[in-house]
C-alpha positions in Angstrom: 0.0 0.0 0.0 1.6 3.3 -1.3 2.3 5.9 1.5 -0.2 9.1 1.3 2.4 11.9 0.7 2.9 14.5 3.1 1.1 18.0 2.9 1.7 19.8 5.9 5.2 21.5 6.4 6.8 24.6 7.5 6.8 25.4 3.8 2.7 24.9 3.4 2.0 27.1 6.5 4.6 29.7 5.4 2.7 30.0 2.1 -0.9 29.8 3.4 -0.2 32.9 6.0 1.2 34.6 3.6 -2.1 34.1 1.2 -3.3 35.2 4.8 -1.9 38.2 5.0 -2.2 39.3 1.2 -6.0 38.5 1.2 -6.3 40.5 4.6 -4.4 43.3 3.3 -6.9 43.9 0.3 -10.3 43.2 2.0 -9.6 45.6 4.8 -9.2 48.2 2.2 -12.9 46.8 0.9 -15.7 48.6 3.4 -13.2 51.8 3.8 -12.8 53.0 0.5 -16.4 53.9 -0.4 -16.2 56.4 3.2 -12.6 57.4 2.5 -13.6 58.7 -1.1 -16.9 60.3 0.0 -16.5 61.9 3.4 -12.3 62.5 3.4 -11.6 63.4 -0.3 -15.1 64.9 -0.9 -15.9 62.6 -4.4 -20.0 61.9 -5.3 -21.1 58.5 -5.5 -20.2 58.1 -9.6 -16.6 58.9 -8.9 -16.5 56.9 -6.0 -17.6 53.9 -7.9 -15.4 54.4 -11.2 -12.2 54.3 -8.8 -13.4 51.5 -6.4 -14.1 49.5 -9.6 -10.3 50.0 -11.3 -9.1 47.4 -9.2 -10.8 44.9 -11.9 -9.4 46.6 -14.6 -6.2 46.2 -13.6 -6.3 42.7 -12.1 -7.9 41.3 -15.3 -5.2 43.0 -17.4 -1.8 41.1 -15.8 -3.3 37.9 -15.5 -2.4 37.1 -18.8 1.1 39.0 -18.2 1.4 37.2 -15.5 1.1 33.8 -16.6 3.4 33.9 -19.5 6.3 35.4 -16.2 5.2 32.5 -14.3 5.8 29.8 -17.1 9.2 31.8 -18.6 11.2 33.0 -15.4 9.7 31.3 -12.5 7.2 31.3 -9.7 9.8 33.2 -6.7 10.7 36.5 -8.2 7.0 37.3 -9.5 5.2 36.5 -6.4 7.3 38.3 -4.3 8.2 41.1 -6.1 4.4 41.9 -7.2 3.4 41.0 -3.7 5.9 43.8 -2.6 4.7 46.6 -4.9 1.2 45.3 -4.3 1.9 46.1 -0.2 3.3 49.3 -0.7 0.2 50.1 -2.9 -2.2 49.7 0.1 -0.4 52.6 1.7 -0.3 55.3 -1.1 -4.3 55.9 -0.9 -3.9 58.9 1.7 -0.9 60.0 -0.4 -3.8 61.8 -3.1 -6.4 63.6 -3.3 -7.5 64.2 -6.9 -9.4 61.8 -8.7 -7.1 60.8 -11.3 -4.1 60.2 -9.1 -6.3 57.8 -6.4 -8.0 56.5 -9.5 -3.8 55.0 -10.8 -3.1 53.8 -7.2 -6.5 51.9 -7.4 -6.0 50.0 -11.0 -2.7 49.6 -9.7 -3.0 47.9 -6.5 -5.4 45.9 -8.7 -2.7 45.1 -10.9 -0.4 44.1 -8.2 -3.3 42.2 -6.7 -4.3 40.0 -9.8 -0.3 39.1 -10.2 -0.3 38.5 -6.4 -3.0 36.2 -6.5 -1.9 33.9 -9.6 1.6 33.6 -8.5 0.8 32.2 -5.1 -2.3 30.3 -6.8 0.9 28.8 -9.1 3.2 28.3 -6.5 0.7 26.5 -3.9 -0.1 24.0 -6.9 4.3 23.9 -7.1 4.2 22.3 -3.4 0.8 20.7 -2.9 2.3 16.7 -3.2 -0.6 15.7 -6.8 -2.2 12.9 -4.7 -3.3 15.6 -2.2 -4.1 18.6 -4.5 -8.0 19.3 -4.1 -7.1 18.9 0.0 -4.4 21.3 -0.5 -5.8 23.7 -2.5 -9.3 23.6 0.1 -7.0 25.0 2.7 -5.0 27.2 0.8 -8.5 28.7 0.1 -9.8 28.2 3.5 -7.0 30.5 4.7 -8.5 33.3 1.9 -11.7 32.7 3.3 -10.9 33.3 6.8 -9.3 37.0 5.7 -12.3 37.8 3.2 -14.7 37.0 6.7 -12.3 39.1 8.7 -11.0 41.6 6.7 -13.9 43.6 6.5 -15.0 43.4 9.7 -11.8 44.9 11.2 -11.1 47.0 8.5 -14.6 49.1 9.5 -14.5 48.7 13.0 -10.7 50.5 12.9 -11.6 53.0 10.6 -15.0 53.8 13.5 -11.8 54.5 16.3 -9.5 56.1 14.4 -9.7 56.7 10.6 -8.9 55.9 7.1 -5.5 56.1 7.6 -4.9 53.6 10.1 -6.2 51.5 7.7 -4.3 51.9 4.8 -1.0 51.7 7.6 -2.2 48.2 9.1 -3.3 47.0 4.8 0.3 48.1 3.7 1.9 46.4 7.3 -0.1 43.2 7.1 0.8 42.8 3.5 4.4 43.6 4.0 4.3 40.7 6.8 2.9 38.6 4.3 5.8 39.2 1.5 8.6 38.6 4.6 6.8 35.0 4.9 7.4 34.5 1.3 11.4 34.8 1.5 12.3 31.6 3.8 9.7 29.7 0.8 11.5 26.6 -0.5 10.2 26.5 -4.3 10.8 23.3 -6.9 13.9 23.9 -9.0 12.8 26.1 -12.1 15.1 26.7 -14.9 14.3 29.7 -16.5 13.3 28.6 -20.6 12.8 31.5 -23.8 8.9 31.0 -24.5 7.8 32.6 -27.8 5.5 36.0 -27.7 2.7 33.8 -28.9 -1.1 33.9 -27.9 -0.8 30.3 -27.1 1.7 31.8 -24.1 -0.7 34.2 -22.8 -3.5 31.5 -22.7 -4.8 28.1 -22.2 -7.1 27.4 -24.2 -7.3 23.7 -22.8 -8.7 24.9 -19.3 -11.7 26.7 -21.3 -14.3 24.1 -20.1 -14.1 24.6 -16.7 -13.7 28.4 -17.2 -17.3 28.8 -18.6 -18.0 25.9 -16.1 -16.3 28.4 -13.7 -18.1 31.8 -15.4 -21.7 30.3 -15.1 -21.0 30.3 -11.4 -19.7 33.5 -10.8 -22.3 35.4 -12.0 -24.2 34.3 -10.1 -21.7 34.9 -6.9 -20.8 38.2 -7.9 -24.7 39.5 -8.0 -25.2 37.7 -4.4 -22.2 39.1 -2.5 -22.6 42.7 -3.9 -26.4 43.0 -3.7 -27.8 40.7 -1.0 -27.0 43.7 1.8 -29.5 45.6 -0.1 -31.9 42.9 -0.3 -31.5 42.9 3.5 -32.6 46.0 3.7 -35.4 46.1 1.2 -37.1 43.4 3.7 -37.4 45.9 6.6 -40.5 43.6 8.1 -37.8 41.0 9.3 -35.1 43.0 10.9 -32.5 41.0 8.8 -28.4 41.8 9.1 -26.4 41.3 5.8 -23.2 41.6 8.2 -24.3 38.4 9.5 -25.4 37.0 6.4 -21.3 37.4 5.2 -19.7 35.9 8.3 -22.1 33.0 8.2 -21.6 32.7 4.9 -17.7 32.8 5.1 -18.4 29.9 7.9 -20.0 27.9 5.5 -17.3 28.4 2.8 -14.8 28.0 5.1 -15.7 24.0 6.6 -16.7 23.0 2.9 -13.1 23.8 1.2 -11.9 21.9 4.4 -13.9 19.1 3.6 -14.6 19.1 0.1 -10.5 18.6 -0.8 -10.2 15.5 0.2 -13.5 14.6 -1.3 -11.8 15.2 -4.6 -8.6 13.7 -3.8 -10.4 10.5 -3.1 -13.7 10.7 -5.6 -12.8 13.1 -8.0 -14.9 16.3 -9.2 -18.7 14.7 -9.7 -19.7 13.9 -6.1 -17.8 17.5 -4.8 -19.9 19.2 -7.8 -23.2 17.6 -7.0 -23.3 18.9 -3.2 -21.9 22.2 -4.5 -24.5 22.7 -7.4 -27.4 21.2 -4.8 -27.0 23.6 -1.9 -26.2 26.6 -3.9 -29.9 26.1 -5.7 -31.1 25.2 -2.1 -29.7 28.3 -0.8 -30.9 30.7 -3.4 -34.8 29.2 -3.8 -34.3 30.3 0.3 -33.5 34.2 -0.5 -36.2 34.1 -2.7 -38.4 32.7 -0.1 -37.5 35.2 2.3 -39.7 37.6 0.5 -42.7 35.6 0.2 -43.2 34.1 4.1 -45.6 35.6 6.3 -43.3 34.4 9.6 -40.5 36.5 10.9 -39.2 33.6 12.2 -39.0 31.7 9.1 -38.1 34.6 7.0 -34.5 35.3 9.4 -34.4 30.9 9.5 -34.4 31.1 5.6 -31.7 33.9 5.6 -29.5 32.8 7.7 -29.7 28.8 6.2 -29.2 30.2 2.9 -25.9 31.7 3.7 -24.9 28.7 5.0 -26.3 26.8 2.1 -24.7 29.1 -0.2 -21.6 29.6 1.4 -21.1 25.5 2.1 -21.7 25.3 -2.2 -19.3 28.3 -2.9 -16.8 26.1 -0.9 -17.2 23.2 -2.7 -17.3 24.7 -6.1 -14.3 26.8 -6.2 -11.7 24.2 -4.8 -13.0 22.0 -7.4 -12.4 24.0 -10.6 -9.1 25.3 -9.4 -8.3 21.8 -9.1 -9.7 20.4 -12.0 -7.4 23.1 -13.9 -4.1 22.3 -12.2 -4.5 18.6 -13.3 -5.6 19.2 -17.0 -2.4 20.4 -18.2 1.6 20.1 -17.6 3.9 21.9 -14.9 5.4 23.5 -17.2 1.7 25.6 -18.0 0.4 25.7 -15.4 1.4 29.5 -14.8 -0.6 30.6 -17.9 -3.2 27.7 -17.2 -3.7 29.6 -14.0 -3.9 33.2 -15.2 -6.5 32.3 -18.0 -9.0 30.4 -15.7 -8.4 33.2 -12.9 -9.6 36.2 -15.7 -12.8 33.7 -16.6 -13.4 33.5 -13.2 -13.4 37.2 -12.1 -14.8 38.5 -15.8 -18.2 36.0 -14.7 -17.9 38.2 -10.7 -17.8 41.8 -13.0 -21.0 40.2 -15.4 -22.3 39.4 -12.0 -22.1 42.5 -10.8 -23.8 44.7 -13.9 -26.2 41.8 -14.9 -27.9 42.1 -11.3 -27.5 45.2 -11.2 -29.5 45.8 -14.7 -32.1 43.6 -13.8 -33.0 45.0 -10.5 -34.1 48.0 -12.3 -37.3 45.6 -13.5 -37.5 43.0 -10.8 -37.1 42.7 -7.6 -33.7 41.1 -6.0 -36.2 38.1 -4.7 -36.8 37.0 -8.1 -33.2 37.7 -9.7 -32.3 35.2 -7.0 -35.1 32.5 -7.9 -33.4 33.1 -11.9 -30.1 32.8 -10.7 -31.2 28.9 -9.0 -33.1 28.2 -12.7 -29.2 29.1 -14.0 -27.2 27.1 -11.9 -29.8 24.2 -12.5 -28.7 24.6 -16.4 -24.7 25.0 -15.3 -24.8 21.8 -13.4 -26.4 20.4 -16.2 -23.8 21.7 -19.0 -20.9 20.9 -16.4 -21.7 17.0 -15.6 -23.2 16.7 -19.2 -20.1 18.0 -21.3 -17.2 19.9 -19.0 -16.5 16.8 -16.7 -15.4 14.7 -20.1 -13.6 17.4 -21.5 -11.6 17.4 -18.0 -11.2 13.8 -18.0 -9.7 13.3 -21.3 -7.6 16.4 -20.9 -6.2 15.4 -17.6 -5.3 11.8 -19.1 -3.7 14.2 -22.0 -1.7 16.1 -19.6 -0.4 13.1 -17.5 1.3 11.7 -20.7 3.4 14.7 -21.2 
């Protein structure tokens, strides 16, 4: 009987607070920035929003970039040095006033953020032993999880006592932390190879499947997590708390990409999938209930379960397809592999985002979430019917290279 390799070491915990760290530095910035622009540097609600949003911009824009470094010099020099600059970034925001200038640091802390992100994405895959990758990636996750749940939270509660620029100090000290966990990182040998300027180098097309696999869900994340606070307060009758609603659902997400890892390891995608895709329809036919029970009771019971619901089949899901992406092609790809699925991914949060957005102008949120079940009904449909043998075949295909 074959030994199960080993995943925790000094070199795993190293890397997962620092993904810590990075994660905490950005989401602390999150809840601050809309009072920073409006009440300190005097901006209206339109301004405020263009330069909130640049971060996407400019995260969506390296990837690519980013990949192709990954795949041509190596993992260490691009995650640490664009997890440096992207530290330093934090702190620059009470540097300006003007709306162009803050607008620059935005898309570029963005920038450093979307480099950031796929590097140590890369590298985790580099040290997770491949018998143990969907466990190892779950708690790589779990450790992003924990900072998107506390970030906020602390970032709000510190800017109440004593201001913006606290904040931004603690961002750009937590994130500088996080880079001097990096340096003591021992990284598989990489020798540096000349890769041609070709499309092929800035993306993977082989990973595709799971990206629109990836895409069909994210829409449907990115209008949840942006809108359901105003959905809280559109039911007024029930009293309900969308501050709650995030830290139960970052519980929920949290204990699923614990469990849901070694799920995979040991069964593969389906079974993982099929909970994620069944509680995340669950969940949402809940919000949409919330709106239509005459019970306090059972309207806060259905809020709070779906955030759970949701959160446990968010946890699930995104373990899975980072997973399934990091098996379907060759080490020496898997930089550009990473970068592709990771713009897929956060292009489906920013359709999300205007697509609920647009259709809350004629419906309410209730019935944009009732849709959004009918839709993930039809992805778990096109992802077990076509997307699960395209990964198969591909990951046989990449083995054999």
């Amino acid at each position: 009987m074959a030994q199960t390799p080993k995943l925790w070491s000094v070199n795993f915990l190293l890397l997962c607070t620092a993904n810590l760290c990075m994660t905490m530095s950005f989401y602390l910035l999150m809840p601050v920035l809309p009072f920073f622009l409006k009440d300190d540097r005097g901006m209206g609600g339109a301004a405020a929003g263009t330069i909130i949003s640049a971060y996407m911009l400019g995260s969506l824009l390296i990837r690519p970039l980013t990949g192709y470094a990954l795949d041509r010099w190596g993992r260490r020099g691009v995650f640490i040095g664009s997890f440096f600059v992207f530290a330093l970034t934090a702190g620059s925001y009470p540097l300006l006033s003007g709306f162009a200038g803050i607008f620059v640091v935005r898309f570029l802390h963005g920038l450093f953020w979307g480099s950031s992100l796929t590097a140590g994405q890369t590298v985790a895959v580099d040290i997770i032993p491949k018998a143990r990758r969907g466990e190892g990636v779950g708690i790589y996750t779990f450790f992003m999880s924990a900072a998107m749940a506390l970030g906020p939270a602390l970032g709000i509660k510190i800017y109440g006592i004593n201001g913006a620029n606290t904040v931004f100090l603690l961002s750009m000290t937590i994130g500088l932390i996080g880079v001097g966990l990096t340096l003591p990182l021992k990284l598989p040998k990489f020798e540096s190879r000349p890769i041609a300027l070709k499309w092929e180098n800035f993306f993977e097309g082989s990973v595709l499947p799971v990206g629109l696999a990836a895409f069909m869900f994210t829409v449907v994340y990115g209008g949840l997590v942006n809108y359901v606070a105003y959905f809280a307060a559109q039911m007024q009758t029930h009293s309900l708390d969308a501050a709650w609603f995030y830290v139960v659902l970052a519980a929920g997400m949290g204990f699923a990409r614990l469990k849901g890892g070694k799920l995979f390891d040991k069964q593969g995608p389906r079974r993982v999938a099929l909970y994620a895709f069944t509680m995340l329809v669950i969940g949402l036919l809940s919000l949409w209930g919330c709106a239509h029970v005459p019970w306090h009771w059972l309207a806060v019971f259905a809020f709070y379960g779906a955030s759970f619901l949701i959160g446990l089949g968010c946890g699930f899901c995104m373990p899975v397809y980072q997973t399934m992406v990091s098996l379907m092609v060759p080490m020496s790809r898997l930089g550009v592999a990473n970068a592709t699925y990771a713009s897929v991914f956060e292009l489906g949060i920013a359709t999300g985002i205007i697509a609920t957005g647009a259709l809350s102008q004629v419906m309410g949120l209730d019935w944009i979430y009732f849709l959004s079940a009918l839709w993930l009904v039809f992805s778990g449909v096109v992802f077990f019917r076509f997307v699960v043998a395209r990964y198969d075949r591909q990951r046989l295909a990449a083995q054999d290279v």
